[in-house]
C-alpha positions as CSV (number, residue, x, y, z in Angstrom):
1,X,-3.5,21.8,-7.8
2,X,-6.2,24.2,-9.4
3,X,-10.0,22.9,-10.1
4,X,-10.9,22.7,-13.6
5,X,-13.8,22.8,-15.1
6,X,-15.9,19.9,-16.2
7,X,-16.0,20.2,-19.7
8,X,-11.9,21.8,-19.7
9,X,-10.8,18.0,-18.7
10,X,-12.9,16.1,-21.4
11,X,-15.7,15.1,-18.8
12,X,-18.4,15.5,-21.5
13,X,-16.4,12.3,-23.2
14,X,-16.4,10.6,-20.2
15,X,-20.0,10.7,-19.2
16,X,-20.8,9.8,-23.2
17,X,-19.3,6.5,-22.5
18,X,-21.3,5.8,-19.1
19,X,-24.9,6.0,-17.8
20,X,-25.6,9.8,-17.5
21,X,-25.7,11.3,-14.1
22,X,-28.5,14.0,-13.1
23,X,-27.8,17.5,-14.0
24,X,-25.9,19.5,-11.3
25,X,-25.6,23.2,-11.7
26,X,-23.2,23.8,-8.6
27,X,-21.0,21.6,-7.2
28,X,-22.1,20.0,-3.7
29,X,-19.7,18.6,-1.5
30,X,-19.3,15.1,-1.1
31,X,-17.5,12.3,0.9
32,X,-13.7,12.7,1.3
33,X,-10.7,10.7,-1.0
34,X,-7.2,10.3,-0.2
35,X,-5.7,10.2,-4.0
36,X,-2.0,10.1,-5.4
37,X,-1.2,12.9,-7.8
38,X,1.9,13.7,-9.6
39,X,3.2,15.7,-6.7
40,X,2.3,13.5,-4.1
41,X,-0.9,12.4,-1.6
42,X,-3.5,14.6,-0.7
43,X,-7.4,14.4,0.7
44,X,-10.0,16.1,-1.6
45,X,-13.8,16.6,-1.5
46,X,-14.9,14.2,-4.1
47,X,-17.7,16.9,-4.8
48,X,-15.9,19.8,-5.6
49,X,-12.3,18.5,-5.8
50,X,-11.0,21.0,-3.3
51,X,-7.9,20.1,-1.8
52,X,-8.9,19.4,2.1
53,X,-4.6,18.3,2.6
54,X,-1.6,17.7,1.2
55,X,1.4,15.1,2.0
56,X,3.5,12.7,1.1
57,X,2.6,9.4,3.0
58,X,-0.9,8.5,4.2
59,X,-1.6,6.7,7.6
60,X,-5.0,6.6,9.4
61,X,-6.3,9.7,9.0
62,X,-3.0,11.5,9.0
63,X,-1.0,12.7,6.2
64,X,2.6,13.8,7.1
65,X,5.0,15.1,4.6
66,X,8.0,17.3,4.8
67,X,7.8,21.9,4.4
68,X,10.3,23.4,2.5
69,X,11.4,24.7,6.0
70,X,12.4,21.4,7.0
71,X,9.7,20.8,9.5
72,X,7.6,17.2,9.1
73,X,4.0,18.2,9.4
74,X,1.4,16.2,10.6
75,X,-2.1,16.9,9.3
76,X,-5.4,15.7,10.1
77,X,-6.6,14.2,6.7
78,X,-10.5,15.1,7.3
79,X,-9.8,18.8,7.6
80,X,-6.1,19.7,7.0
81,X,-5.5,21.0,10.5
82,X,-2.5,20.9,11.3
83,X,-1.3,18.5,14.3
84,X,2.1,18.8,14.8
85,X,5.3,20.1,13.5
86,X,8.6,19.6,14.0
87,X,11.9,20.6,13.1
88,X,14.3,18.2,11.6
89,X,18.4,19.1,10.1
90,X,19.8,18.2,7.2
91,X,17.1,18.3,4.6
92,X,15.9,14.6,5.0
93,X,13.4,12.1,3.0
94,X,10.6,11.6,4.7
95,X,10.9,7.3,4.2
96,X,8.4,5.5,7.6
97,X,5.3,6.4,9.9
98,X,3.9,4.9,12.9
99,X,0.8,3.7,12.6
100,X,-0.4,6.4,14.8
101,X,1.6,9.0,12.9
102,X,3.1,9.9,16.3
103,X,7.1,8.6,14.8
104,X,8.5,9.4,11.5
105,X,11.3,7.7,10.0
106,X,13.5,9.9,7.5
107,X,16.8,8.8,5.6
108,X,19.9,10.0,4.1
109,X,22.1,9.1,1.2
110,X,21.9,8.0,-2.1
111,X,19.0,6.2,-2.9
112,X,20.8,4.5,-6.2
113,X,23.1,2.4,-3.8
114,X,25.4,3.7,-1.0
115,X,27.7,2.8,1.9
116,X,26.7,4.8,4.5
117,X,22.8,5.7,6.0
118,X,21.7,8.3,8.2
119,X,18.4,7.3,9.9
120,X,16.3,10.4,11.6
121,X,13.7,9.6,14.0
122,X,11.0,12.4,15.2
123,X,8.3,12.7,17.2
124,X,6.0,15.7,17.7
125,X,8.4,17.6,19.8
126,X,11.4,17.0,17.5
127,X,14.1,15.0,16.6
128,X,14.4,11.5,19.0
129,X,17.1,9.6,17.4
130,X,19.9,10.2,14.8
131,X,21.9,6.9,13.5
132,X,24.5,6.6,11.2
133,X,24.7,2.8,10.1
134,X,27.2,0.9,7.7
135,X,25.2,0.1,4.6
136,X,22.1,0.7,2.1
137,X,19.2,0.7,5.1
138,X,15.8,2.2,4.1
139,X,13.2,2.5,6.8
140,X,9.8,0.1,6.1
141,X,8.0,0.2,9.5
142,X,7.6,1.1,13.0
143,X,7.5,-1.3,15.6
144,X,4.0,-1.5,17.7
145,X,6.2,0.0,20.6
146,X,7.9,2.5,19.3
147,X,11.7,1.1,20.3
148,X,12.5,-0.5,17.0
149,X,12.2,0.3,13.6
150,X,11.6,-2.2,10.4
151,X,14.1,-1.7,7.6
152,X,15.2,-3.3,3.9
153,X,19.0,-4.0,4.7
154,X,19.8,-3.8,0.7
155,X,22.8,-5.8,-0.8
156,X,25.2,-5.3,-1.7
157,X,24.9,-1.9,-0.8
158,X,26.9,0.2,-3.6
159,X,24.8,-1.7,-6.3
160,X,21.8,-3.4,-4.9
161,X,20.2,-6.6,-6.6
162,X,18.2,-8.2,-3.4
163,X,17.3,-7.1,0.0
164,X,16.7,-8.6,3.4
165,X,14.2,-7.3,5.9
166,X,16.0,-6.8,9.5
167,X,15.2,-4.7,12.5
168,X,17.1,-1.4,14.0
169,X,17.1,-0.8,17.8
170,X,17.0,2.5,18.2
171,X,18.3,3.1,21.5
172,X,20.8,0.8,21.2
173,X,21.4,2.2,17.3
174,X,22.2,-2.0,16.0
175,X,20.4,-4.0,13.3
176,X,19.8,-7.7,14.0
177,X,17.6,-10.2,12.4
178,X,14.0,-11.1,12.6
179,X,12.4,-12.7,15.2
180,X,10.7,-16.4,14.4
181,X,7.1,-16.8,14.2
182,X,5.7,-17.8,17.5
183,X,6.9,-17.5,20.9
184,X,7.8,-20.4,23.8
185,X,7.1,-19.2,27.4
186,X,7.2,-15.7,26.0
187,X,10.9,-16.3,24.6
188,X,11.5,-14.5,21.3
189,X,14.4,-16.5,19.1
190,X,15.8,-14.9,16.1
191,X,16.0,-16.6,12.8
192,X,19.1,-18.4,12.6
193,X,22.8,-16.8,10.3
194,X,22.7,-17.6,7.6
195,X,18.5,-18.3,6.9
196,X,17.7,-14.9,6.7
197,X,15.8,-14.2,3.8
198,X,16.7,-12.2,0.9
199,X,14.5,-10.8,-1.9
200,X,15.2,-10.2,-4.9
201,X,11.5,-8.8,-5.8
202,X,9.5,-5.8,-5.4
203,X,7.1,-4.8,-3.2
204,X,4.0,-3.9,-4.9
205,X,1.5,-2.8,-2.4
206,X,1.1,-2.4,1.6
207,X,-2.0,-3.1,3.7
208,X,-1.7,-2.8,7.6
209,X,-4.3,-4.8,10.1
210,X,-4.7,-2.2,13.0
211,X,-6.5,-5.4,14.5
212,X,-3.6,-8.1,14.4
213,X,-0.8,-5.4,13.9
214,X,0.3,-7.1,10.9
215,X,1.4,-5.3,7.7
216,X,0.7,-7.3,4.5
217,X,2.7,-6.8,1.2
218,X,2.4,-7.7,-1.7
219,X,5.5,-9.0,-3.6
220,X,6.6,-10.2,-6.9
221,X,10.5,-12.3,-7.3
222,X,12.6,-14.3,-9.1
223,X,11.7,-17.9,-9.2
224,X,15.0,-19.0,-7.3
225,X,13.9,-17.1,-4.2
226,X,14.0,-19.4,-0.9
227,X,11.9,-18.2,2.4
228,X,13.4,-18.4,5.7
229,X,11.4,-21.5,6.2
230,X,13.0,-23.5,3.0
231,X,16.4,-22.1,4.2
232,X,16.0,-23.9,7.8
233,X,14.5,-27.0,6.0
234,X,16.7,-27.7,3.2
235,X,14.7,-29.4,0.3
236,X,11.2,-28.7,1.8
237,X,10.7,-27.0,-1.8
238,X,11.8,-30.4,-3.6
239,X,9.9,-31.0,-6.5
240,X,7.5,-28.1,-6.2
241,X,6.9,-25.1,-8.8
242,X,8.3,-21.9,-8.8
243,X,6.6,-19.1,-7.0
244,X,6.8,-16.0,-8.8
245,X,4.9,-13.8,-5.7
246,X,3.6,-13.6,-2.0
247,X,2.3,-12.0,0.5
248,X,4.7,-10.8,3.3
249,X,3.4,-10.9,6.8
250,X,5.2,-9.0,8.8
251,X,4.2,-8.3,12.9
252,X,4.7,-5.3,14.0
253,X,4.1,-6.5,17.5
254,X,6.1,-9.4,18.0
255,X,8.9,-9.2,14.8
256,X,8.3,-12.0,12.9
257,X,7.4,-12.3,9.4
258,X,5.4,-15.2,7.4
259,X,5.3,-15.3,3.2
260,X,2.2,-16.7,2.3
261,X,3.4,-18.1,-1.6
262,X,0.6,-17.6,-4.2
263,X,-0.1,-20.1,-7.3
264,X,2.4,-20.3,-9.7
265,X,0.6,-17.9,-12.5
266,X,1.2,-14.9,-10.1
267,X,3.6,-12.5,-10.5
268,X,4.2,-14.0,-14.1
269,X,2.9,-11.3,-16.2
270,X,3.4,-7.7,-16.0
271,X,3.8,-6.6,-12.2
272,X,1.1,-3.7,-12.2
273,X,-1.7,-6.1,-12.5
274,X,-0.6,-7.6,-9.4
275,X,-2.8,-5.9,-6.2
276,X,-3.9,-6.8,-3.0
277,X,-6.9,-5.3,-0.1
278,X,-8.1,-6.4,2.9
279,X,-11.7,-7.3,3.4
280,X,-12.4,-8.4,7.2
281,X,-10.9,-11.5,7.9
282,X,-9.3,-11.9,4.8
283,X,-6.4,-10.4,2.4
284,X,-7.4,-10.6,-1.1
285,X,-4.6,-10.8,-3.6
286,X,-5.4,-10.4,-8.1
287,X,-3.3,-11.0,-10.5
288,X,-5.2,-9.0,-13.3
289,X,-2.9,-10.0,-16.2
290,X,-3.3,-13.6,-15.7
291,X,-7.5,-13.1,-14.6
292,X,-6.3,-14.5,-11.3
293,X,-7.4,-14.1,-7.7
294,X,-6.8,-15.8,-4.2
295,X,-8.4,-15.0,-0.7
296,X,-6.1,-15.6,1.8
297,X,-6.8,-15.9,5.3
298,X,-5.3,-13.2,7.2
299,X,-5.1,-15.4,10.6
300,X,-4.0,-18.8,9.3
301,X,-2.0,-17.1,6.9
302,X,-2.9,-19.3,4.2
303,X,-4.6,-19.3,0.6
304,X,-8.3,-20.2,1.3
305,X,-10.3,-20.0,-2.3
306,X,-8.7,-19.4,-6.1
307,X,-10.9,-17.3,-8.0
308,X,-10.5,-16.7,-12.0
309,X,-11.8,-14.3,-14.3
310,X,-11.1,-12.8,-17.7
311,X,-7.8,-11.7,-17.7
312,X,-7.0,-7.4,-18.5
313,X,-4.2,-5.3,-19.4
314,X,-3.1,-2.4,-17.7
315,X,-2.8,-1.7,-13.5
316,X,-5.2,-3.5,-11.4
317,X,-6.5,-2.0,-7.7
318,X,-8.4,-4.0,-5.3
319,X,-11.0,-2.4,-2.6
320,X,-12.9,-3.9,0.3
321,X,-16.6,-2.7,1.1
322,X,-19.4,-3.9,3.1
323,X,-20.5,-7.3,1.5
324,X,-18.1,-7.6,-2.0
325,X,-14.6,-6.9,-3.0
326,X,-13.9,-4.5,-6.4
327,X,-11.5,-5.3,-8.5
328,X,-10.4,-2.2,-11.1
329,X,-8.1,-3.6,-13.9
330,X,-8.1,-2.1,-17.4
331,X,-12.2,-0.8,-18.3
332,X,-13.8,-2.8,-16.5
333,X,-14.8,-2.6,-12.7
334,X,-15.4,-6.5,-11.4
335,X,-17.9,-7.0,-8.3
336,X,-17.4,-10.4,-6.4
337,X,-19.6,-11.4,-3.1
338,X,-17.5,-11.1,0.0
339,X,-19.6,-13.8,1.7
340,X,-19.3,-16.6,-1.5
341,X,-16.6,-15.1,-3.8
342,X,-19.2,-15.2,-6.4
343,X,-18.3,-13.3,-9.3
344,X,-21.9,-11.0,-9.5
345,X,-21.3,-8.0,-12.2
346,X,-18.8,-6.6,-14.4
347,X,-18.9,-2.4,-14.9
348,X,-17.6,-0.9,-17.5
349,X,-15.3,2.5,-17.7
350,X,-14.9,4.6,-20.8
351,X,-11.0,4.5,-19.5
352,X,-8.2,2.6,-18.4
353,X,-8.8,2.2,-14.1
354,X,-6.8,4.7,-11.6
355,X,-7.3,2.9,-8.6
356,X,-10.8,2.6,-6.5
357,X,-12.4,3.2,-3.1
358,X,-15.5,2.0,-1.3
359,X,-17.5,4.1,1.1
360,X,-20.9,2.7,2.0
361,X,-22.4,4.6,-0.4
362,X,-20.5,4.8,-3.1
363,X,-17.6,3.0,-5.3
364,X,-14.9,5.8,-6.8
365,X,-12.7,5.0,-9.3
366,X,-9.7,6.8,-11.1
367,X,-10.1,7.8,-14.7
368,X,-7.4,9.9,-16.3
369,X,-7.6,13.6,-14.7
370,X,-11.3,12.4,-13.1
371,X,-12.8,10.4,-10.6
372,X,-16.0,8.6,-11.3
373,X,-18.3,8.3,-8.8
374,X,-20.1,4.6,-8.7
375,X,-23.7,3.7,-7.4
376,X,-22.4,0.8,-4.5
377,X,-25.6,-1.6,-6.2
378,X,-26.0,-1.3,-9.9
379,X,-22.8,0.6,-10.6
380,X,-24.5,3.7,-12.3
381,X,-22.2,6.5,-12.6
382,X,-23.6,9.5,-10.5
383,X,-21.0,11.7,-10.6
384,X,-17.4,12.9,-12.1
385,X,-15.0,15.5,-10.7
386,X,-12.3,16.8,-12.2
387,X,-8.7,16.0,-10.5
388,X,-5.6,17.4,-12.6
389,X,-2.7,15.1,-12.6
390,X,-4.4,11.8,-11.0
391,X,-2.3,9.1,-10.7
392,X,-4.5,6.8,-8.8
393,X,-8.0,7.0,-5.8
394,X,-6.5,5.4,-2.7
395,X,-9.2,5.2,-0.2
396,X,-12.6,7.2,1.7
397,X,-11.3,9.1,4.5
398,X,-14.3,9.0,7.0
C-alpha cells in the first residue's frame, strides 16, 4: 500500500460534505488503527497513513500472518517489530490465534467441502502438533490452556449446509463434544449424543472478553434452528417465535457455550447490518436494517434493554468508548449513553460507513479509500487520511 495524496483520493469531496477541519500543511502523526484492506489487516498511523504492520488476523496487539517463505510471523502491532517466526511445511492457511498470539492454528484442504483435514499447530519455536482428522474441521479458537483447540466440525463434509462447534485435543489428536455450562464439584459433563447443536447460520462478528475468557459471536440462522438447550428439553420452544440470530458464548476456559437468542426482527433483513461490541459489562448487539438494538449482559448472559432507532441500509459496525456506544450504519454515525442507553446525537457522513473505532480522544470512521477522524463530543470532523483499498477501521491500537 502506497500513500496518496489528499486531493488524489477525492478528500476535497469529502471534507465538502462535513465540518471543515483546520488547515494542515504536513502531515503529523497521530494515534494508531488496525484497519482491513483488500489484502488483509494491517496497523497504520491515522496521521500520515503509514503502514506501522501488516498481517492477516489481529489479536491484542499482535498481528500474525503467514511470509511467502512459509514462516508465521508474529509482529507487535504498535511498532511492527517482529516477535517471532517460525517455520511451518506444506504451505498452510493461517485459520486460529491464542489470545496471547503465543499458538497459531493453520489448516489444510479444500475450503469448498472435503473429507480429510490437516490441522498445524505452532508456537514460537516451531511446529507443536500436526493432525490429520476425518472430515471438514476448521479451527475457531484456542483453549485458555493451550491443550485444546475450538473447531466448526462442518456437515456433511463434501458439501457443507450446517456446522457444529466441537473441541480437538491436541495431544490426544480426538474431537469430542462441548462441555455443559457450569460445573458440579469441579466435574465437567459433556453435552449429551445426539443434542449437540448444529448451525446452519453464519457467524458475523467476534468479540473476545480477556476478563471472563469468553468469545462472543454474533450469528444469523434459519428459523428451524434448535440450541443444545431446546434439544435436551424437547418443546421448551413450544409456542414461541422464530429466532433468526444470537449471540454465541463460548468459554474458552471451561468449554461450554451459551446462545443468548435476540428478538425476533434480528437477523431478518440483510445480514451486514447485523454487528455486535463490547462495552464493559455489556455486549451490545444492532440490527441496522431493522433500526434495532439490544444490550445484553455479558455475565447473566441475557438481553437487558431493547433499543430502536431509524432503521439504514448498508453494513453497520458497532464501537465501545468511555461513556457511549457508536453505532456506524449507512451516513449516519449514532451516539447512545453507555450509562442510560439514551439515544443523544446522530452524525452525519458524506459516505456509506467502513467500520469505526473509539480512542479517548477521538471517534474514526471508514469512508471509501479514507478514514475520518471524529471530535469524541460534538462529532466535528478534524481530520481525513487517505487509505487506498479500505475495506473497513477495526479498532485503536494503544
Amino acid at each position: 500500500m502506497k500513500r496518496r495524496d489528499l486531493l488524489g483520493l477525492g478528500g476535497a469531496a469529502l471534507l465538502a460534505a462535513c465540518t471543515s477541519p483546520r488547515p494542515v500543511t504536513k502531515a503529523q502523526r497521530g494515534e494508531l488503527l488496525a484497519v482491513s484492506l483488500t489484502d488483509g489487516m494491517a496497523v497504520l498511523d491515522s496521521g500520515t497513513a503509514g503502514r506501522v504492520a501488516g498481517g492477516a488476523l489481529l489479536t491484542g496487539n499482535r498481528l500474525v500472518g503467514v511470509d511467502p517463505d512459509g514462516r508465521v510471523v508474529v509482529r507487535d502491532a504498535a511498532t511492527g517489530a517482529v516477535v517471532t517466526a517460525a517455520a511451518v511445511r506444506g504451505g498452510m492457511r493461517l485459520a486460529a490465534v491464542s489470545s496471547d498470539a503465543g499458538l497459531v492454528a493453520l489448516v489444510d484442504g479444500n475450503p469448498a467441502g472435503r473429507t480429510e483435514t490437516t490441522i498445524v499447530v505452532a508456537g514460537a519455536t516451531g511446529e507443536r502438533h500436526r493432525l490429520t482428522l476425518p472430515g471438514f474441521v476448521q479451527p475457531e479458537a484456542f483453549s485458555s490452556s493451550g491443550t485444546e483447540l475450538f473447531v466448526l466440525d462442518m456437515l456433511p463434509p463434501e458439501r457443507p449446509d450446517r456446522y457444529r462447534v466441537r473441541v480437538l485435543d491436541l495431544a490426544a489428536g480426538q474431537l469430542r463434544a462441548l462441555n455443559l455450562p457450569g460445573e458440579n464439584a469441579g466435574i465437567k459433563v459433556l453435552v449429551p449424543q445426539g443434542a449437540e447443536e448444529e448451525m446452519r447460520g453464519e457467524g458475523r462478528q467476534a468479540v473476545f472478553d480477556p476478563r471472563r475468557e469468553r468469545l462472543f459471536t454474533l450469528y444469523s440462522h434459519q428459523p428451524d434452528h434448535q440450541h443444545v438447550r431446546d434439544l435436551i428439553n424437547q418443546g421448551a420452544r413450544d409456542g414461541k417465535p422464530d429466532v433468526h440470530a444470537f449471540v454465541h458464548t463460548l468459554s474458552l476456559r471451561d468449554g461450554w457455550a451459551v446462545c443468548v437468542d435476540l428478538p425476533g426482527n434480528f437477523g431478518t433483513g440483510p445480514v451486514e447490518g447485523l454487528t455486535l461490541a463490547q462495552s464493559a459489562e455489556e455486549v451490545w448487539v444492532a440490527d441496522a436494517g431493522k433500526g434495532a438494538l439490544v444490550v445484553v449482559q455479558a455475565d447473566a448472559l441475557a438481553v437487558t434493554q431493547e433499543l430502536t432507532f431509524e432503521p439504514a441500509a448498508g453494513r453497520a459496525a458497532l464501537a465501545g468508548g468511555v461513556s457511549e456506544v457508536y453505532l456506524a450504519a449507512g451516513q449516519r454515525v449514532l451516539v447512545f449513553a453507555r450509562d442510560t442507553k439514551i439515544h443523544i446525537a446522530t452524525w452525519k457522513l458524506p459516505a456509506d460507513a467502513r467500520g469505526i473505532a473509539v480512542s479517548s480522544r477521538y471517534v474514526y470512521v471508514g469512508q471509501p479509500d479514507a478514514v475520518l477522524r471524529l471530535d469524541r463530543g460534538s462529532g466535528a470532523v478534524t481530520g481525513i487520511t487517505g487509505v487506498t483499498g479500505l475495506s473497513g477501521v477495526e479498532r485503536v491500537i494503544t
